[in-house]
C-alpha positions in Angstrom: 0.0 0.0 0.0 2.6 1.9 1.4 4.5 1.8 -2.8 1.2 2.3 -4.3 0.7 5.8 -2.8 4.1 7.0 -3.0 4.6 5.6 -6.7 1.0 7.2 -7.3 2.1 10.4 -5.6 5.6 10.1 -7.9 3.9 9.5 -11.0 1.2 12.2 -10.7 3.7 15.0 -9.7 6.1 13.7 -13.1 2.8 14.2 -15.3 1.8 17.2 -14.3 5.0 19.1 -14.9 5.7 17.0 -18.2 2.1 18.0 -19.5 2.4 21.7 -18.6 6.4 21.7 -20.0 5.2 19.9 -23.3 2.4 22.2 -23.9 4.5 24.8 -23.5 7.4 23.8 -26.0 5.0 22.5 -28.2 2.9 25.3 -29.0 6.2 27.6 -29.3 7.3 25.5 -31.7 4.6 25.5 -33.4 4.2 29.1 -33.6 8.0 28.8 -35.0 7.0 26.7 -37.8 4.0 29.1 -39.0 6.6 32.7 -38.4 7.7 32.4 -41.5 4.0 32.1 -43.1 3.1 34.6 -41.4 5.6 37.4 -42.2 6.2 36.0 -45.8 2.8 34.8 -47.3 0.4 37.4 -45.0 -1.2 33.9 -44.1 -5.1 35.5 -41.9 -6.3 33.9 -38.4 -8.2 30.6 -39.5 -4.9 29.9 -42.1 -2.8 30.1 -38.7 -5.0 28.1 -37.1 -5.2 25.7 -39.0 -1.4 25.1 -39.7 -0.9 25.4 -36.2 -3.5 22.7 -35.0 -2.0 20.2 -37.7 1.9 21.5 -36.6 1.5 20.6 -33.0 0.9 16.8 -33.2 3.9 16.8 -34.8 6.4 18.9 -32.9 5.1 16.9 -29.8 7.3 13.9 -31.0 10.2 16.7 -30.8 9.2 18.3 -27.3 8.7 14.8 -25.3 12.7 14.0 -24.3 13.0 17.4 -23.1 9.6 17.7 -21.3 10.6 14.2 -19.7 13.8 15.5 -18.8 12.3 18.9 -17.0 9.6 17.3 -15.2 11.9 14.1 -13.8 14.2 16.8 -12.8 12.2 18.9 -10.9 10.2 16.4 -9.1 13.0 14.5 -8.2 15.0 17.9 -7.0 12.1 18.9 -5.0 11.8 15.6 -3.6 15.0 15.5 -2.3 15.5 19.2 -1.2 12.0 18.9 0.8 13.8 15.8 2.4 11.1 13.4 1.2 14.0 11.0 -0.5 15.5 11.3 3.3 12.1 10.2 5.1 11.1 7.2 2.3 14.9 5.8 3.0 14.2 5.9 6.8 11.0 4.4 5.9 13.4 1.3 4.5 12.1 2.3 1.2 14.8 1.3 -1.4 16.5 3.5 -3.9 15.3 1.3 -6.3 11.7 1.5 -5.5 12.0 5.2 -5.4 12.9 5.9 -9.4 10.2 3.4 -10.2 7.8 5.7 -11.8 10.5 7.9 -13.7 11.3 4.1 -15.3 7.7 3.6 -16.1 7.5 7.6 -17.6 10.5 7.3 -19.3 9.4 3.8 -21.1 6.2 4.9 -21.3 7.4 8.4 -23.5 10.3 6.4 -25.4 7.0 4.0 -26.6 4.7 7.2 -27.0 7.4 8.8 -28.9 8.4 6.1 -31.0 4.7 6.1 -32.4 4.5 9.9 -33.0 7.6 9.9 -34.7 7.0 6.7 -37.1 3.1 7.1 -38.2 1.7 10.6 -36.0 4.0 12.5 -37.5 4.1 12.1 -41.1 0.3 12.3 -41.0 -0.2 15.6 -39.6 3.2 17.4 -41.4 1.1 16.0 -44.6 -1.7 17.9 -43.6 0.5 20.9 -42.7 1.3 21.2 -46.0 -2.1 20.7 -47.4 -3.3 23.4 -45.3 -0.6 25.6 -46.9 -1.4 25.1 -50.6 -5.4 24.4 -50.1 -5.9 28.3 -49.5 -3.1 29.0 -52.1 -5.8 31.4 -54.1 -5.6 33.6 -50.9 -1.9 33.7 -50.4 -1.7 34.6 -53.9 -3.7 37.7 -54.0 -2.4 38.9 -50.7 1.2 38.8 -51.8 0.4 40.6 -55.3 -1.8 43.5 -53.4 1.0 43.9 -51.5 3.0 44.7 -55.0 5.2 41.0 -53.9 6.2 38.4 -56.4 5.0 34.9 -55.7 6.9 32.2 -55.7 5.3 28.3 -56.9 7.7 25.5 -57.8 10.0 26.8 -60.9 7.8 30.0 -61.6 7.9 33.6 -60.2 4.8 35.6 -61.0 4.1 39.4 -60.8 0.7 41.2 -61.7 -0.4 44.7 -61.3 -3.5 43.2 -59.3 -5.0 39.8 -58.3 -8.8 39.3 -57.6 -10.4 36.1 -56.9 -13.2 35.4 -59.2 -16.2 32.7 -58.4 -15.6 29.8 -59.4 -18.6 26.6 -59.8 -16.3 23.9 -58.1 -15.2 24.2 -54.3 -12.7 22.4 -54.6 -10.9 24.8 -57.0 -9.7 28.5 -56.7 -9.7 31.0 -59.8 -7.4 33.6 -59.7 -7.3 36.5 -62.4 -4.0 38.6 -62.9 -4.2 41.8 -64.7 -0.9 42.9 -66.5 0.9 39.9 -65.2 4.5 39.0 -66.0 6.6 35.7 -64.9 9.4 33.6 -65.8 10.5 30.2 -65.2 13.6 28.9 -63.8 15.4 25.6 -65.5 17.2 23.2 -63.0 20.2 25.0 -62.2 18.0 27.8 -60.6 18.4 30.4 -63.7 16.0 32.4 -65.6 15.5 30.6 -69.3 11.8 31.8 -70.0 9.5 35.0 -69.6 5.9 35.5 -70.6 4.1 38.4 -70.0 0.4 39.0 -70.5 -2.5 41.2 -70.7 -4.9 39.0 -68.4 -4.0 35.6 -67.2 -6.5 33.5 -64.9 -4.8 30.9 -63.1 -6.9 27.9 -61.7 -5.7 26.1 -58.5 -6.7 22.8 -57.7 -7.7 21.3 -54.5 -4.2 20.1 -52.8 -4.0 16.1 -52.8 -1.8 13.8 -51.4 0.6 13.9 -55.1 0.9 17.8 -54.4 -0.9 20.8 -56.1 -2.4 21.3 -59.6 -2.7 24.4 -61.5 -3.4 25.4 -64.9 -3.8 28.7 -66.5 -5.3 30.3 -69.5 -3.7 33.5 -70.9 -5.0 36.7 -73.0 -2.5 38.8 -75.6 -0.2 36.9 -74.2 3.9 36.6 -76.0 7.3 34.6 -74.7 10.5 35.2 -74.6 13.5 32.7 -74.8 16.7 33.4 -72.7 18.6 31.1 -74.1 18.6 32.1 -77.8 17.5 35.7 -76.8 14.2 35.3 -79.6 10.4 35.4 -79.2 8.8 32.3 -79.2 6.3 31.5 -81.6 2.4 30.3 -80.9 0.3 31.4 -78.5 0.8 31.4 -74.9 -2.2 30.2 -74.0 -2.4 27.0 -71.5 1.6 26.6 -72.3 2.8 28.4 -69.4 2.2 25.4 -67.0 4.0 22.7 -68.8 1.2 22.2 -71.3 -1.5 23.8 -69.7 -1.1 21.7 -66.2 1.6 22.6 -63.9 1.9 20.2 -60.8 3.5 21.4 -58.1 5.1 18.3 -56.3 4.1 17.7 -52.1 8.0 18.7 -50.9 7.4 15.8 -48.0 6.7 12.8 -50.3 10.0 13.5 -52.4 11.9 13.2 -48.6 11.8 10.0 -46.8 12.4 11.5 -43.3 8.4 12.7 -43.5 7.8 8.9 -44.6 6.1 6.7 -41.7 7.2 3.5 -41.0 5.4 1.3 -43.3 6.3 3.6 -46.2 9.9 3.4 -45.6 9.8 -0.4 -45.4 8.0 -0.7 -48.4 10.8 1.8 -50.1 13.0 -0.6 -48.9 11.8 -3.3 -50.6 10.9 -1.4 -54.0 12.8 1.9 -54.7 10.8 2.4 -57.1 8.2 3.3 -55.4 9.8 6.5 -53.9 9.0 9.0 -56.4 12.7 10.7 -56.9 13.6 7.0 -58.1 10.3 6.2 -60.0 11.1 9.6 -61.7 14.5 8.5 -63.4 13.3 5.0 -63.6 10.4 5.9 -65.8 12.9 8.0 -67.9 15.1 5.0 -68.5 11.8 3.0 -69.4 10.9 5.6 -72.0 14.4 5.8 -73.4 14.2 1.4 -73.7 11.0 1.5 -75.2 13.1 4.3 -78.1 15.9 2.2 -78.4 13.4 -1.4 -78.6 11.8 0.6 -81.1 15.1 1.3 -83.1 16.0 -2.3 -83.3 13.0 -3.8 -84.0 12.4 -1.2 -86.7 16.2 -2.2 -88.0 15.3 -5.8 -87.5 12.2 -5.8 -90.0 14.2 -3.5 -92.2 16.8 -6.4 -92.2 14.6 -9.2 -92.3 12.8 -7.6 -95.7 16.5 -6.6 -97.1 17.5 -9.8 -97.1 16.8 -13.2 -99.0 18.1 -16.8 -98.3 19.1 -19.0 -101.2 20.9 -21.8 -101.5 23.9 -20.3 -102.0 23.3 -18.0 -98.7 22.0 -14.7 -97.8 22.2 -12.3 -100.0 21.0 -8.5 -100.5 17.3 -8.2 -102.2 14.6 -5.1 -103.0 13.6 -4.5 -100.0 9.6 -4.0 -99.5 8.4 -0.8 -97.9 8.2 0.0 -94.2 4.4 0.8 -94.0 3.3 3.3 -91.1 -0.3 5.2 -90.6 -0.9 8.8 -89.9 -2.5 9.4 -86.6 -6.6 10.3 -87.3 -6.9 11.4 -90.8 -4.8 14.3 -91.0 -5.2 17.5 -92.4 -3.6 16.5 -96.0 -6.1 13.6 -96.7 -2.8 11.2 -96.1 -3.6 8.0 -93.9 -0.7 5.9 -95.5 3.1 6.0 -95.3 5.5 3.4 -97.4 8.9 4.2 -97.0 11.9 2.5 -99.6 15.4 2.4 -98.4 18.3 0.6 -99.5 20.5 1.0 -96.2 19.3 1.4 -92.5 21.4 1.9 -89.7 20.7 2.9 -85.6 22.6 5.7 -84.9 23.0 5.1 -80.9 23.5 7.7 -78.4 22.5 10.1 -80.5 19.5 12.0 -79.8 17.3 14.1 -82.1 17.1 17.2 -82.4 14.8 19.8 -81.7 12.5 20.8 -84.4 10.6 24.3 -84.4 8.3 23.7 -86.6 7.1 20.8 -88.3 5.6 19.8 -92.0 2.8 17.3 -91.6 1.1 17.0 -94.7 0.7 19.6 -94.8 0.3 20.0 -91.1 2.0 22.5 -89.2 3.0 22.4 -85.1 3.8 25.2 -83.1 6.1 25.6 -80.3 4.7 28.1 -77.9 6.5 27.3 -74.1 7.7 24.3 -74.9 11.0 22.8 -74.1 13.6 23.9 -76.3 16.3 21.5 -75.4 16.2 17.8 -77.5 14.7 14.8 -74.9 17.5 13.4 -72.9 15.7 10.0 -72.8 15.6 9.9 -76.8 19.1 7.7 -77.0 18.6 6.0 -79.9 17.1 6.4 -83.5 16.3 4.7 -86.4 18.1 6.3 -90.0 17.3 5.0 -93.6 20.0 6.1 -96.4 20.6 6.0 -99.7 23.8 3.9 -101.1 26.0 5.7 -103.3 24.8 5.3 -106.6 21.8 4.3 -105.8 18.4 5.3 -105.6 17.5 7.8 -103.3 15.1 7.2 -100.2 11.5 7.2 -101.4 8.3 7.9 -99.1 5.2 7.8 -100.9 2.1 9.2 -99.6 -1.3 8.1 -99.5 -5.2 8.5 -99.0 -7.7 5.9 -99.0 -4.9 3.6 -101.2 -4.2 6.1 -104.0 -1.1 7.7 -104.2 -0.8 11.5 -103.4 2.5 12.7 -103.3 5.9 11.2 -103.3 9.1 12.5 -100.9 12.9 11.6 -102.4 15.8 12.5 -100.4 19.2 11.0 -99.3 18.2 10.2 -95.5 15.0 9.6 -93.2 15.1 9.6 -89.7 12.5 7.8 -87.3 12.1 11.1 -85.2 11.4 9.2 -81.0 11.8 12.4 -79.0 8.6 12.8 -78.9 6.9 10.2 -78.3 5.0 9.9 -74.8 4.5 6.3 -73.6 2.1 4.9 -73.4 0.4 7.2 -76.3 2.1 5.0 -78.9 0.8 6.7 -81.9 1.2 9.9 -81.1 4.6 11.9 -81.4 6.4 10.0 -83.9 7.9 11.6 -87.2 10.0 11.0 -89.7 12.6 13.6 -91.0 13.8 13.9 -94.3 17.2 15.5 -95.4 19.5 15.7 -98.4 18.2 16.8 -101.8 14.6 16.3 -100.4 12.4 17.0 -103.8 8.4 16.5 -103.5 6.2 15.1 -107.0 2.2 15.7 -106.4 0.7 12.8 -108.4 -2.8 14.6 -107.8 -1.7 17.9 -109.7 0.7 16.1 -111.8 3.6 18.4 -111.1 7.1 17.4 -111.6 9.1 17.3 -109.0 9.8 20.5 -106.5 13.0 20.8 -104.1 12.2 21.3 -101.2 14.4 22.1 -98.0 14.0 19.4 -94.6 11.0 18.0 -93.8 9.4 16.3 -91.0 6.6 13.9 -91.3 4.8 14.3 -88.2 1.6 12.4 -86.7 2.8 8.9 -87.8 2.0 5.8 -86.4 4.2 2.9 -85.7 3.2 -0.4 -86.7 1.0 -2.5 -84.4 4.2 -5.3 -84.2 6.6 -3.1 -83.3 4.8 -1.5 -80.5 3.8 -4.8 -79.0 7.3 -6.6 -79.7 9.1 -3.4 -78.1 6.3 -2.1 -75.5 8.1 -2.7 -72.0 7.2 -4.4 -68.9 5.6 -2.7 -65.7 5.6 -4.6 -62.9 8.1 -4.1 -60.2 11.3 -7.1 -61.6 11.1 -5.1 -64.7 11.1 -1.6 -63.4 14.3 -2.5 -61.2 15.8 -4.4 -64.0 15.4 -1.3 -66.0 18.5 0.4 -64.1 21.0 -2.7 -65.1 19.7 -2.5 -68.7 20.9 1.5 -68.6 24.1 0.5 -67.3 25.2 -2.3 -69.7 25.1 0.9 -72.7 28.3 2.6 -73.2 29.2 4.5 -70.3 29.2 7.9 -72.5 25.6 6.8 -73.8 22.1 9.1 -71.9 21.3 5.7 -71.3 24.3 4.5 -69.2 23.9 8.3 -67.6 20.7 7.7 -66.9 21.1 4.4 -64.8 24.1 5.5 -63.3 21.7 8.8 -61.8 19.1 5.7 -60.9 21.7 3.5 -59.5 22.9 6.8 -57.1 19.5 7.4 -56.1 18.4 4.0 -55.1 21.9 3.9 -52.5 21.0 7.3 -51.6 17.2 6.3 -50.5 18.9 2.7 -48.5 21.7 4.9 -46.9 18.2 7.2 -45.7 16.1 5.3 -44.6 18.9 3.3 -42.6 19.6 6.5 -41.1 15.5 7.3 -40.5 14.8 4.5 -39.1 17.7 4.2 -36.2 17.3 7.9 -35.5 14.1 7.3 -34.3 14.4 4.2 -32.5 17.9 6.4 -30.6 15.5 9.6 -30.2 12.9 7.3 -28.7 15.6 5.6 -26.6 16.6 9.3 -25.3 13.2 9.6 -23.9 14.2 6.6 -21.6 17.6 7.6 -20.7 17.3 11.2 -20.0 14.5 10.8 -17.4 16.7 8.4 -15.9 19.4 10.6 -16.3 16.8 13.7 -15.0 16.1 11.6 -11.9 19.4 11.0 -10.7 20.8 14.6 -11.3 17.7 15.8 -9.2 18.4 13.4 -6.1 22.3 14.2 -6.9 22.6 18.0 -6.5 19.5 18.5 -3.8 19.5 22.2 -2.7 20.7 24.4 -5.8 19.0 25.8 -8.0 16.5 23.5 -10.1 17.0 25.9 -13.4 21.0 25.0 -12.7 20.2 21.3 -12.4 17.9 21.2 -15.8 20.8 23.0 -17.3 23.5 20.4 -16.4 21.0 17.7 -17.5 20.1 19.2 -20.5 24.1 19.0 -21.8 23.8 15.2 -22.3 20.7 16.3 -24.4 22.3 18.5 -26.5 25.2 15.8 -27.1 22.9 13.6 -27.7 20.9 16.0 -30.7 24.3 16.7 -31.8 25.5 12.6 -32.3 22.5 11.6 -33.4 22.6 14.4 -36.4 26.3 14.2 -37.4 25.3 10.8 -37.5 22.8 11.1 -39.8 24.4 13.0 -41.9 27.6 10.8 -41.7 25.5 8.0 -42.8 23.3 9.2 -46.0 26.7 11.2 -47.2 28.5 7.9 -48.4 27.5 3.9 -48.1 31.0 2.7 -47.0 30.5 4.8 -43.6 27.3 3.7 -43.0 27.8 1.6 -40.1 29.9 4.2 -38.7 27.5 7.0 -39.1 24.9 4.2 -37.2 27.1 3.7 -34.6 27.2 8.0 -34.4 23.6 7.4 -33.6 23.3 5.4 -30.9 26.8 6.8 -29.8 24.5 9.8 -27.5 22.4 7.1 -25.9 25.6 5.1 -24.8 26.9 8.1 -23.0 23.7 9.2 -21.0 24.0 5.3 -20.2 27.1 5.5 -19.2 26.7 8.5 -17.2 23.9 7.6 -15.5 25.8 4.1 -14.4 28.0 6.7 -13.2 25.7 8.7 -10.9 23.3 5.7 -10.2 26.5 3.7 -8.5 27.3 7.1 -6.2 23.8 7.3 -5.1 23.6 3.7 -4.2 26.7 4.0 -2.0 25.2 7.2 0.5 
């Protein structure tokens, strides 16, 4: 009865101080986390509220050791200044009995903490973030009436004035900028596009758990290209935004450190899951699906070039290589037969860019759009003419009649473009060297022309089924030793190698993740352990002076636990010493309190 009440009387005084010390740390550092919201973005009351009632569940998990830490302290300190230790001794209560409920806190908060930190936390920083971008229609006009630029992934925006218009769905805002003027920033942070406009509306999505969506319609709108210094052609209407749609990735599900527990073992097990690795992976699958396409168009090319006799293989006519047009395009043409003598795959060497583009007679623009040639387009397919020869002949045509014919010394299966898995869209076919042009329907000889690209062309059904790749987890992994077996100066072999980085990068993380918690949890143990004996220890000074002292092994501990951390993600063949960095605080406070517990057992 006697150890019920006094362990009762312990426990309640512990719990008290820890509540009132946790709330107090808590909400402080929850108000830190919004500061910069508030002075930056203008965020109003219920915005604030909001982030700060989703902030606070998670900088609890931060707050526990030290509110542990405080309250074990200053109970035990009081305990033993007020002589109470002194009276539960001369009651032949043991030492033992007497740290009893800062052992059940302490396991109780390492357990408590451990949960926050591996499922409570990740949940409500999630929700932080939502909270941020779901009212981003608000933050936007507020910065612009206040004559500030604002800032959304890779574009900086300025207006003369914002309003927010009605808009039929709830779920989306509608935000119209008059005189508004932006520019977009390429990967190495710089300026490479500006647009300017008369109106723009931009449309922001409801944030979701992939991030936020916007898109954005423009009036009298015009672009300018930093890199070549000219004024890019087409309208800037819905280009702005990568197409019309710009998604603005959630920041916490590109870092595995906001990733709870089950997420991280599940990255463990498939990287490509994680979406930094899925990213490059997906890449590589695109550029695999080019170069399958290359060599099984060279493989049919062969296969028809060829004809086995008796006395062997030797070089024949070879048939046509038959593609479709996309639809039934502007020019009336639905058929394309190209005749070539010689084919070859020119590897590692991507296509270039094209401005503009002929497609019977079809023309694209190329308003916003990405002036630099596809990284992922490693491979292509080329038909040439042999010396002496005939030249390479495309003939055109509409419901089986011929239209037109194309002669020229090369044609190059144009993949760049292509967007899997929209197979027959994207493809074209570019003709150079002496191109000439004959119109059977007018009967007109034949015109020169200068390059040409066939655009809006379809590859045949067996090539896209023979080269289409695989999607299920072995073959996304497998994807990365594909890359790497190209020749190291290849995109491909670049490619895997940026794959191959990233995958060691997430292990080396989430090793580090997930023994950073389990030491942080740990420390909720060991320093109210720690707090319990420097409390009984230094009876009579100052409590403030006592928490101070204690909270040095804290700090350490913060300190270990981070160089660790960083020692660990920074390079795989230090991994198990950045690990053992980790757990290095922990072993101290351990050690200390072995220290201090073995001097208070001998008085």
């Amino acid at each position: 009865m006697v150890f019920k009440t006094l362990h009762w009387y312990i426990s309640r005084e512990l719990l008290r101080i820890f509540f009132l010390t946790a709330s107090v740390l808590t909400s402080l550092l929850a108000f830190g986390g919004t500061f910069k919201e508030i002075t930056k973005r203008g965020i109003d009351i219920s915005q604030l509220a909001a982030i700060m009632t989703n902030l606070m569940p998670a900088m609890l998990a931060y707050t526990i050791p030290i509110a542990a830490l405080f309250a074990a302290v200053l109970v035990y300190w009081r305990l033993s200044t007020d002589n109470e230790l002194t009276a539960c001794r001369a009651s032949g209560i043991s030492f033992v009995a007497i740290v009893m409920p800062a052992l059940f806190l302490g396991v109780v908060m390492a357990s408590t903490d451990l949960l926050f930190v591996n499922y409570v936390v990740p949940v409500f920083l999630q929700r932080t973030e939502r909270a941020i971008f779901s009212d981003s229609g608000s933050l936007l006009v507020n910065q612009i009436g206040r004559q500030e630029s604002f800032e959304i992934g890779k574009y900086i925006l300025y207006a003369n004035s914002a309003t927010q218009l009605p808009s039929p769905d709830p779920d989306t805002s509608i935000i119209r900028l008059e005189g508004m003027a932006g520019f977009s920033r390429s990967k190495d942070g710089k300026p490479d596009k500006i647009g300017i406009a008369r109106r723009a509306d931009i449309t922001i999505h409801d944030a979701h758990d992939e991030g936020t969506q916007l898109s954005a319609r423009f009036d009298d709108g015009s672009a300018l290209n930093l890199k070549t210094v000219q004024k890019m052609s087409g309208s800037l209407d819905s280009q702005f935004f990568d197409n019309g749609i710009f998604t603005l990735p959630s920041l916490l599900k590109s870092k595995p450190k906001f990733a709870n527990l089950k997420t991280l073992r599940d990255y463990q097990v498939d990287p490509s899951l994680f979406p930094p690795v899925n990213e490059i992976i997906e890449k590589i699958k695109t550029a695999l699906y080019y170069q399958r396409i290359g060599e099984r168009l060279f493989e049919q090319w062969k296969a028809a070039a060829t004809t086995t006799t008796r006395q062997g293989t030797r070089p024949s006519s070879p048939p046509p290589v038959i593609f479709s047009v996309s639809g039934y395009s502007t020019g009336g043409i639905d058929e394309i037969r190209l005749y070539a003598q010689d084919a070859t795959i020119d590897a590692g060497q991507p296509a270039p860019h094209r401005e503009t583009t002929t497609a019977s007679p079809r023309v694209r623009q190329g308003a916003f759009h990405d002036e630099e040639p596809d990284a992922s387009a490693s491979q292509r397919m080329t038909y040439r003419s042999l010396p002496g020869g005939p030249p390479v002949r495309v003939d055109q045509y509409s419901r089986g009649t011929l239209r037109s014919t194309f002669t020229c010394d090369q044609v190059a299966v144009e993949l760049s473009t292509l967007k899997f898995p929209s197979t027959s869209l994207g493809v074209a076919l570019q003709l150079s060297g002496n191109v000439k042009q004959t119109n059977h329907t007018l009967r007109t000889v034949a015109i020169v022309v200068g390059p040409t690209t066939l655009s809006n062309i379809v590859l045949p059904d067996s090539i896209i089924a023979s080269a289409a790749p695989g999607t299920d987890k072995d073959a996304k992994l497998q994807y990365v030793s594909q890359a790497l077996s190209n020749p190291a100066d290849s995109p491909l072999y670049k490619m895997g190698d940026e794959a191959r980085k990233r995958q060691e990068k997430l292990q080396q993380t989430i090793h580090s993740e997930l023994h950073s918690r389990a030491s942080f949890a740990v420390a909720c143990l060991t320093l109210v352990l720690l707090g319990a004996a420097l409390g009984i220890l230094m009876r009579g000074r100052n409590p403030l002076a006592v928490f101070v002292i204690g909270f040095v092994p804290a700090i350490i501990l913060v300190l270990l636990i981070t160089a660790g951390r960083q020692v660990t993600e920074g390079n795989a063949r230090n991994m198990t010493t950045g690990i053992c960095l980790i757990w290095a605080g922990n072993a101290i406070i351990v050690a200390f309190i072995g220290v201090v517990y073995s001097k208070l057992l001998r008085h």
